[in-house]
MMTF fields as JSON, N, C-alpha, C and O atoms, coordinates in Angstrom:
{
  "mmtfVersion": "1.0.0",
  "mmtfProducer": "UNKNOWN",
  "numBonds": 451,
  "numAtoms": 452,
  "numGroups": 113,
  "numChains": 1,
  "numModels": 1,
  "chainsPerModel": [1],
  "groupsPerChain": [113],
  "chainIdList": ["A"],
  "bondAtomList": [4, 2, 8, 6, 12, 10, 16, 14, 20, 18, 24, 22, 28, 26, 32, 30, 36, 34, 40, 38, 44, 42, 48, 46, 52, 50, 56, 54, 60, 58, 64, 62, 68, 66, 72, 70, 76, 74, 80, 78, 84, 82, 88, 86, 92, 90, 96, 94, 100, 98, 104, 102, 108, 106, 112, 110, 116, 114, 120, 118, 124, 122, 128, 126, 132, 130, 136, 134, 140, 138, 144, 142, 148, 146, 152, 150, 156, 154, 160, 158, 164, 162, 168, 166, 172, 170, 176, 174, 180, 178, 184, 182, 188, 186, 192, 190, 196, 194, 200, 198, 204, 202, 208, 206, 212, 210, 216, 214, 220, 218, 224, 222, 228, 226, 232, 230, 236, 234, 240, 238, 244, 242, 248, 246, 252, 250, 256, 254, 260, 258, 264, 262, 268, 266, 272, 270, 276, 274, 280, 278, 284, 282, 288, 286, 292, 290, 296, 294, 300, 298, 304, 302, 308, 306, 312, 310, 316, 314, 320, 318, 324, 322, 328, 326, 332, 330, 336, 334, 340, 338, 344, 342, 348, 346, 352, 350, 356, 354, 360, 358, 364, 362, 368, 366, 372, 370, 376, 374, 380, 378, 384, 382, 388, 386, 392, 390, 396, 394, 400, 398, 404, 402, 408, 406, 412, 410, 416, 414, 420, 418, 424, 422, 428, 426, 432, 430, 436, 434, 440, 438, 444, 442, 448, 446],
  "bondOrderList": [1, 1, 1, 1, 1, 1, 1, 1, 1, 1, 1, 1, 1, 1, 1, 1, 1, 1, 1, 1, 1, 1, 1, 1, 1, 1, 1, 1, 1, 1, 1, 1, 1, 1, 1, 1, 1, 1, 1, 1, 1, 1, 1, 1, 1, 1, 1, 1, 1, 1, 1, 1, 1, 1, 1, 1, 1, 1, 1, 1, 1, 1, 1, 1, 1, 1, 1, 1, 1, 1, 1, 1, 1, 1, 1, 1, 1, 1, 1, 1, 1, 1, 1, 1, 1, 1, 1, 1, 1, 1, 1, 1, 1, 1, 1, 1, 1, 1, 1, 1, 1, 1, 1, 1, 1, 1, 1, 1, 1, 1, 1, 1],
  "groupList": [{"groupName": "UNK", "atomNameList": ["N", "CA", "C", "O"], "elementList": ["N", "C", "C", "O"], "formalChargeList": [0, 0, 0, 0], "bondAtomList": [1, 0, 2, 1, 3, 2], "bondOrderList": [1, 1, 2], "singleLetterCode": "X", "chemCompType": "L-PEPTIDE LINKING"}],
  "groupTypeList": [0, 0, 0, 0, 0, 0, 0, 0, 0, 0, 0, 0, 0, 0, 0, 0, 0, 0, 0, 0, 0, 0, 0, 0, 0, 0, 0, 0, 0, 0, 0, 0, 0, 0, 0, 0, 0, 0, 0, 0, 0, 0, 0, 0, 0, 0, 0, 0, 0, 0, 0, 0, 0, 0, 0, 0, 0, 0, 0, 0, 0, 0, 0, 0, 0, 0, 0, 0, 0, 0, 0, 0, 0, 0, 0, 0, 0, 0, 0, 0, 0, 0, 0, 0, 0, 0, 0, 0, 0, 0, 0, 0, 0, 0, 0, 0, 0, 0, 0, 0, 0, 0, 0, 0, 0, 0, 0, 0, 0, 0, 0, 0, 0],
  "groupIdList": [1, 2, 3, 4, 5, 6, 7, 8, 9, 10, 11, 12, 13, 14, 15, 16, 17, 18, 19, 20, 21, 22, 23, 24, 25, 26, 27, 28, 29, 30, 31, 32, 33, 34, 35, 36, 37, 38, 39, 40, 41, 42, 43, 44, 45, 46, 47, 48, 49, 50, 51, 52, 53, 54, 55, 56, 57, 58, 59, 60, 61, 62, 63, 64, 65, 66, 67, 68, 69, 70, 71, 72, 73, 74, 75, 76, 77, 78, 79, 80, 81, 82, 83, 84, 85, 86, 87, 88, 89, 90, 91, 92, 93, 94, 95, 96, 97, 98, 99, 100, 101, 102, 103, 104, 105, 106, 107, 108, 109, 110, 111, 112, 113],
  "secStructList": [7, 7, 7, 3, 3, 3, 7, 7, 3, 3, 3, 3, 7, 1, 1, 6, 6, 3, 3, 3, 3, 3, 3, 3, 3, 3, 3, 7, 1, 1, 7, 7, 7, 4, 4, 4, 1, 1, 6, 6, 1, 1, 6, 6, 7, 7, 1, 1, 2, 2, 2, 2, 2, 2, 2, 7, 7, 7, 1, 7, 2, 2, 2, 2, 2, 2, 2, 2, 2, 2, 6, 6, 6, 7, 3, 3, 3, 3, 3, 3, 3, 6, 6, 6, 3, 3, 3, 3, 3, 3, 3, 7, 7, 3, 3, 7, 7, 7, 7, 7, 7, 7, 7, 7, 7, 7, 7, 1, 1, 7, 7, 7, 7],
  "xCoordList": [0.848, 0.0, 0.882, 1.96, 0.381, 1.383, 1.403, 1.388, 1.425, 0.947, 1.963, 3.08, 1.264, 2.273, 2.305, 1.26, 3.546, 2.936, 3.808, 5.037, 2.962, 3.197, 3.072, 1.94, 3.983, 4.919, 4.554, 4.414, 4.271, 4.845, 4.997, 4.262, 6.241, 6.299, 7.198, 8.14, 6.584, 7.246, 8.214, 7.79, 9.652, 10.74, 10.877, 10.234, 11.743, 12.167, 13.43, 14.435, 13.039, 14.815, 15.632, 15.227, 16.771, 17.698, 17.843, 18.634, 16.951, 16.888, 15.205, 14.298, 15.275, 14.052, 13.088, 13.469, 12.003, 10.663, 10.796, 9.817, 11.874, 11.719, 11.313, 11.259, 11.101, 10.587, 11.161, 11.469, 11.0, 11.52, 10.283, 9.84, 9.036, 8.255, 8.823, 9.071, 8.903, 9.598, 8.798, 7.683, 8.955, 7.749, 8.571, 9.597, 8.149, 8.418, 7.082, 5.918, 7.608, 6.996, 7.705, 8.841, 6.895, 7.776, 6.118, 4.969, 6.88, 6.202, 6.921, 8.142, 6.265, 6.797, 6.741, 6.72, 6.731, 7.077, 8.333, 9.113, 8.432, 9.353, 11.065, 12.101, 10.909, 12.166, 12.737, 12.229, 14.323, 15.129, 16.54, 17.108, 16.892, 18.4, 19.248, 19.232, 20.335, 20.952, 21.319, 21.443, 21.925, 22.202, 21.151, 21.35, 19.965, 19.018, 18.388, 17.336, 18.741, 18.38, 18.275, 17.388, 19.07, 19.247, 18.206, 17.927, 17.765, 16.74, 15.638, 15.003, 15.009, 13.822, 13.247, 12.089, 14.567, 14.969, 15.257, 15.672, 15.181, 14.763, 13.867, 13.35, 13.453, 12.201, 11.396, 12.387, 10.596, 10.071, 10.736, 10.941, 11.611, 12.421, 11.623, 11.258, 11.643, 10.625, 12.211, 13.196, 12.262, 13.309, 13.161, 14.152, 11.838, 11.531, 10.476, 9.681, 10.545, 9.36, 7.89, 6.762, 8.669, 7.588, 6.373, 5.166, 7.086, 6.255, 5.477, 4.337, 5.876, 5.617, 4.003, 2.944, 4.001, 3.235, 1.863, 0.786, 2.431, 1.296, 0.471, -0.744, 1.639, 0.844, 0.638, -0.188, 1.08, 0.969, 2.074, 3.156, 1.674, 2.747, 3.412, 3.753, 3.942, 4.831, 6.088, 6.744, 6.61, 7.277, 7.868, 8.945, 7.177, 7.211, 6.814, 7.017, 6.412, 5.826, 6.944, 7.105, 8.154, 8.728, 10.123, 10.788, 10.044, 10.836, 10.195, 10.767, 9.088, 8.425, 8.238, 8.117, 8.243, 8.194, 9.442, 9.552, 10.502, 12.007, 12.31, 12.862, 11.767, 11.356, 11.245, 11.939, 9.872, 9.126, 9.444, 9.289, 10.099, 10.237, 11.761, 11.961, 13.196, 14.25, 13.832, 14.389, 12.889, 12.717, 12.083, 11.591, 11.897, 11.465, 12.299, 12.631, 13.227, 14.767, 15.05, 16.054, 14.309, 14.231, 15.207, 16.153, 14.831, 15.654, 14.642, 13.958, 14.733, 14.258, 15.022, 15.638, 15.371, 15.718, 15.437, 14.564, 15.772, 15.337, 16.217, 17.377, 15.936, 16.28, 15.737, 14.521, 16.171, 15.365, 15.809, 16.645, 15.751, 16.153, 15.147, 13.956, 15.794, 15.002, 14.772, 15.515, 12.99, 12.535, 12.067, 11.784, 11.808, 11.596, 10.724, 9.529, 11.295, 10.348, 11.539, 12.748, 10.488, 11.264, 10.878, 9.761, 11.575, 11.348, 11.827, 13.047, 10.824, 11.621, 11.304, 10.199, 12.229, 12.577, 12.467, 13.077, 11.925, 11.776, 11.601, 10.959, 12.248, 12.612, 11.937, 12.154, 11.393, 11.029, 11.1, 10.211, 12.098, 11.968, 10.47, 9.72, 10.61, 9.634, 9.759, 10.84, 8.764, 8.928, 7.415, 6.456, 7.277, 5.771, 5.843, 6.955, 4.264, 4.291, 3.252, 2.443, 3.575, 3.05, 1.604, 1.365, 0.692, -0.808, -1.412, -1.332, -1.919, -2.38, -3.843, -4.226, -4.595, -5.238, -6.618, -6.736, -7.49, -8.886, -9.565, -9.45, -10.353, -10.919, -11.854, -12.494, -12.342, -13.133, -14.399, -14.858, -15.054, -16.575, -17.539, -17.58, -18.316, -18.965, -20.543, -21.004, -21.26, -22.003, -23.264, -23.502, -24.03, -25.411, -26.459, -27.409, -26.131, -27.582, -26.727, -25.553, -27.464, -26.743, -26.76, -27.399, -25.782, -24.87, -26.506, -27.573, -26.201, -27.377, -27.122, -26.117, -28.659, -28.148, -27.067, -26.751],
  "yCoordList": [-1.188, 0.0, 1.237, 1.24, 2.382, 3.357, 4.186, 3.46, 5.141, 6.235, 7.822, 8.025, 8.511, 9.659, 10.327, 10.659, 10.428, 10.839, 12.315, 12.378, 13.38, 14.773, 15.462, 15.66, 15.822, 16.344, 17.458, 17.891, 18.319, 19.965, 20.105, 19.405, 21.282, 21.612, 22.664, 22.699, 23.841, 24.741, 24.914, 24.566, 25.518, 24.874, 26.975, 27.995, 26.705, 28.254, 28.457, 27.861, 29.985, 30.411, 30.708, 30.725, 30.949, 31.609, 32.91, 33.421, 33.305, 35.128, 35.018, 34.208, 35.954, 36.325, 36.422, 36.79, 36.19, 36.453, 35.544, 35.235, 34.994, 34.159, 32.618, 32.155, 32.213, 30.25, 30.148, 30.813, 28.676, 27.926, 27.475, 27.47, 26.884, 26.008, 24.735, 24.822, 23.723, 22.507, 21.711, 21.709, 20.824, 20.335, 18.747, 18.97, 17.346, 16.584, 16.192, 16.299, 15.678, 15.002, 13.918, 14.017, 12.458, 11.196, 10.361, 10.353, 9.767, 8.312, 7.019, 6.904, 6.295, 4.897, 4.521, 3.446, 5.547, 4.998, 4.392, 3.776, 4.601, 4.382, 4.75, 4.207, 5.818, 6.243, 7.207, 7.436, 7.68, 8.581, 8.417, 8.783, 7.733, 8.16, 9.287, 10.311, 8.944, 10.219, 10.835, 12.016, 10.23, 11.211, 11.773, 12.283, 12.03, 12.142, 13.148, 13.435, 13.896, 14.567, 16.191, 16.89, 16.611, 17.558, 18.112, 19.267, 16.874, 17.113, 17.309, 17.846, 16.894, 17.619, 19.073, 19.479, 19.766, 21.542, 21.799, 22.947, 21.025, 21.934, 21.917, 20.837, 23.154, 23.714, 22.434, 21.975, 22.036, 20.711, 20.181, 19.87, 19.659, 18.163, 16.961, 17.074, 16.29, 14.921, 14.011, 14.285, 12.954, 11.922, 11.161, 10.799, 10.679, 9.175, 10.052, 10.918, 9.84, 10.335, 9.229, 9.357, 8.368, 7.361, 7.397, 7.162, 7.689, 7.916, 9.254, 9.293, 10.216, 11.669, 11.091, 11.545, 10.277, 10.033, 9.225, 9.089, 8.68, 7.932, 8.937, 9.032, 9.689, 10.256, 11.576, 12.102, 12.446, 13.513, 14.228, 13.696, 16.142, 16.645, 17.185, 16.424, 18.967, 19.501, 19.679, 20.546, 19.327, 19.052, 20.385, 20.594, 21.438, 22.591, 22.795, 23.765, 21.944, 21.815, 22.196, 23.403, 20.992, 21.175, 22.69, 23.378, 22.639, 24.252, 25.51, 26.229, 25.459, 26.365, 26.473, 27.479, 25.227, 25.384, 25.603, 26.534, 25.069, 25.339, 26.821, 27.484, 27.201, 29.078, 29.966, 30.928, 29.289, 30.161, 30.076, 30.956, 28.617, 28.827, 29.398, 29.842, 29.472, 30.2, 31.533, 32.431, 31.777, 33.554, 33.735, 34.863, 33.201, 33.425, 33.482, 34.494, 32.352, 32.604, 30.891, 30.541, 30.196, 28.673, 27.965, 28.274, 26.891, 25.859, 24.506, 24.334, 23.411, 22.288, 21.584, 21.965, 20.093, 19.266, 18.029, 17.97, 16.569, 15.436, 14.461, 14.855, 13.099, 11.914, 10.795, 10.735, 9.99, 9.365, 7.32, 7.355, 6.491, 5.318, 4.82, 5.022, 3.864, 3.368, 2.189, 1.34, 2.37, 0.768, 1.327, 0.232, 2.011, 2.45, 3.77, 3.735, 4.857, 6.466, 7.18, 6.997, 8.283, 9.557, 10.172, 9.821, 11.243, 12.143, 13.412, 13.573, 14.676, 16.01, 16.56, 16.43, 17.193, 18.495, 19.428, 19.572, 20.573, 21.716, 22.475, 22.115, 23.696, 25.048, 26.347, 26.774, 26.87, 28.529, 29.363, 29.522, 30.186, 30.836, 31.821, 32.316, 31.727, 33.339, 34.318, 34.52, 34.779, 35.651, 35.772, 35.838, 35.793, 35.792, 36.757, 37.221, 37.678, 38.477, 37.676, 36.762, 38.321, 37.833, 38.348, 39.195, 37.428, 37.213, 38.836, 39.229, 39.51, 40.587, 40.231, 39.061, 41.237, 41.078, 41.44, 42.436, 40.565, 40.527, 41.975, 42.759, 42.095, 43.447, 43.636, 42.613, 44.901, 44.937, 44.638, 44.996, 44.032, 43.318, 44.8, 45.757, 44.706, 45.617, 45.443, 44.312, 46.285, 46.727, 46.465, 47.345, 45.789, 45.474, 46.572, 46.632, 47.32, 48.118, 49.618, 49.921, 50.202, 51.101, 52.382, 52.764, 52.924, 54.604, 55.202, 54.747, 56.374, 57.072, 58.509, 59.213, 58.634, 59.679, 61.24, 61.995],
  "zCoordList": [0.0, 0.0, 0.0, 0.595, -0.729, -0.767, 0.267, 1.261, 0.549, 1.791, 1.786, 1.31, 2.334, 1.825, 3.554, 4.113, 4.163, 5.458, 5.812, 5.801, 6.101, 6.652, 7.883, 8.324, 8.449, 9.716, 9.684, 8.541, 10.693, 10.802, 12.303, 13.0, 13.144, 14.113, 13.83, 13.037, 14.903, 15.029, 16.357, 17.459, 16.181, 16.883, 17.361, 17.11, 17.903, 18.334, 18.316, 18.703, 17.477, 16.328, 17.36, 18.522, 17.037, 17.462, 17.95, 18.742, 17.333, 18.271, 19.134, 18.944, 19.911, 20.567, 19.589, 18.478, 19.745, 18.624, 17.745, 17.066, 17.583, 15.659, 16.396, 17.536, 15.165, 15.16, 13.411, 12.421, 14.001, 12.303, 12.208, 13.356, 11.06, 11.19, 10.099, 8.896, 10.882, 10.279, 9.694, 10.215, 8.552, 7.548, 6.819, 6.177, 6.925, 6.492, 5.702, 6.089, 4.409, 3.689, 3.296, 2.832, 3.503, 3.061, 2.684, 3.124, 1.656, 0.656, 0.524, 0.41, 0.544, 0.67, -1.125, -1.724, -1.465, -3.516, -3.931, -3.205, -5.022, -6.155, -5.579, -5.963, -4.578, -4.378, -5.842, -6.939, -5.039, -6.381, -5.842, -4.813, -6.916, -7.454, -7.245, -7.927, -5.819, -5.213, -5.949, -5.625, -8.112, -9.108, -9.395, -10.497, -9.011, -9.614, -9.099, -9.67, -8.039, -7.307, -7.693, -7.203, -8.434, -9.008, -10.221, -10.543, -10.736, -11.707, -11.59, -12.498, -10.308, -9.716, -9.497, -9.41, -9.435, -8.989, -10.217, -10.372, -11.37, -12.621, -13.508, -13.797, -14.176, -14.314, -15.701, -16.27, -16.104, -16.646, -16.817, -17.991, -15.732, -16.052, -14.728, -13.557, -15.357, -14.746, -14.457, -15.143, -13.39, -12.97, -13.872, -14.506, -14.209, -14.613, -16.075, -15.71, -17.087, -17.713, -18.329, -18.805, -17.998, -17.962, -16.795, -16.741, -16.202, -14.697, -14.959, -14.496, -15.551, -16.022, -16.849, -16.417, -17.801, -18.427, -17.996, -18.576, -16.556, -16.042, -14.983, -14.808, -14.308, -13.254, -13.685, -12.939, -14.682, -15.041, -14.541, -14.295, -14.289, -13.777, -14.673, -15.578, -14.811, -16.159, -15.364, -15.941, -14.487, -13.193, -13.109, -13.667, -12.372, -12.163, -10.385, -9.655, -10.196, -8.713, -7.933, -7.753, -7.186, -7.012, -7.28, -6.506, -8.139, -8.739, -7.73, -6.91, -8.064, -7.652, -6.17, -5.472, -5.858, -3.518, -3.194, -2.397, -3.528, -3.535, -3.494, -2.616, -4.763, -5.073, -4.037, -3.707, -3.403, -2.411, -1.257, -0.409, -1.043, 0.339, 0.551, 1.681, -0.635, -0.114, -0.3, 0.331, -1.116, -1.27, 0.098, 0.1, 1.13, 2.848, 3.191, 3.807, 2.993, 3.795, 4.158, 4.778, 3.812, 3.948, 3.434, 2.71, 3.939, 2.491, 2.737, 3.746, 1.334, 1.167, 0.762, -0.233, 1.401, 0.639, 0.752, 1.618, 0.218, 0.037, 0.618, 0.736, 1.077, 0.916, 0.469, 0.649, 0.006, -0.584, -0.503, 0.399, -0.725, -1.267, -1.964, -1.725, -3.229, -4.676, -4.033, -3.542, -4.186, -3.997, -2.746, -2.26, -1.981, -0.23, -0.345, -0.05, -0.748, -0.972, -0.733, -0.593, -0.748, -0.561, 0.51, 0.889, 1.361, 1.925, 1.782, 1.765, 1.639, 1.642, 2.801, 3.327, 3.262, 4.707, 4.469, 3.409, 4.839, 4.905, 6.013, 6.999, 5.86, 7.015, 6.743, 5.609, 7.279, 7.416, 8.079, 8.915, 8.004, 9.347, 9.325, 8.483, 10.999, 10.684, 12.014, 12.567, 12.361, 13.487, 14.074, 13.306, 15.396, 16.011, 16.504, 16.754, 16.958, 17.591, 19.217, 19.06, 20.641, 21.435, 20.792, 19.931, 21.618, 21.254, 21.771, 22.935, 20.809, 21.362, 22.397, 22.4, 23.226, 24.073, 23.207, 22.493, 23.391, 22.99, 23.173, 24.114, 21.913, 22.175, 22.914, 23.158, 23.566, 24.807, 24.504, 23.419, 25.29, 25.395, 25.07, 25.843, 23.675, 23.928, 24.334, 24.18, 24.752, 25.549, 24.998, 24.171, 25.065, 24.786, 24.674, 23.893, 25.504, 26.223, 25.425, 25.642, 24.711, 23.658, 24.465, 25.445, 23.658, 24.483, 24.693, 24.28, 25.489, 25.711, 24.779, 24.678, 24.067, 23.191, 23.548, 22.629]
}
């Protein structure tokens, strides 16, 4: 059976205020070829194109989260073994603000003119 299984936790950065939010994605598929790794991070290139043809995909996906998440300040990357799956890792930093305080209860019984 295949299964695709997804992680997230947020960890606490290195400076005051910041967090990383941490993100695994792993599948028990096909796996990838540690040479192979490189070809994923480019723009319609497929690993396998046979596989391209069954499951679809202009293999832009990947390119594009890679994209977005270093233009945050992130990084993503993979492990994988053929015949077992894959897993990719991912980082974000960010920054929280403490929880501001709820706005005041207003008043049922209306102002007096």
């Amino acid at each position: 059976a295949r299964f695709v299984r997804v992680a997230a936790r947020v960890e606490a950065g290195d400076a005051p205020g910041s967090a990383v939010i941490v993100a695994q994605v792993q599948d028990n598929g096909v796996g990838i070829a540690a040479d192979k790794f490189d070809l994923l991070f480019q723009p319609f290139s497929q690993v396998e194109s046979h596989l391209s043809r069954v499951h679809g995909g202009s293999g832009l996906g990947l390119v594009l989260c890679r994209g977005l998440i270093e233009s945050l300040g992130g990084s993503m990357d993979l492990s994988s073994v053929v015949g077992e799956g894959t897993e990719f890792h991912l980082s974000v930093p960010c920054l929280y603000a403490p929880a501001s305080p709820p706005p005041p209860a207003r008043s049922s019984v209306p102002d007096p003119p």
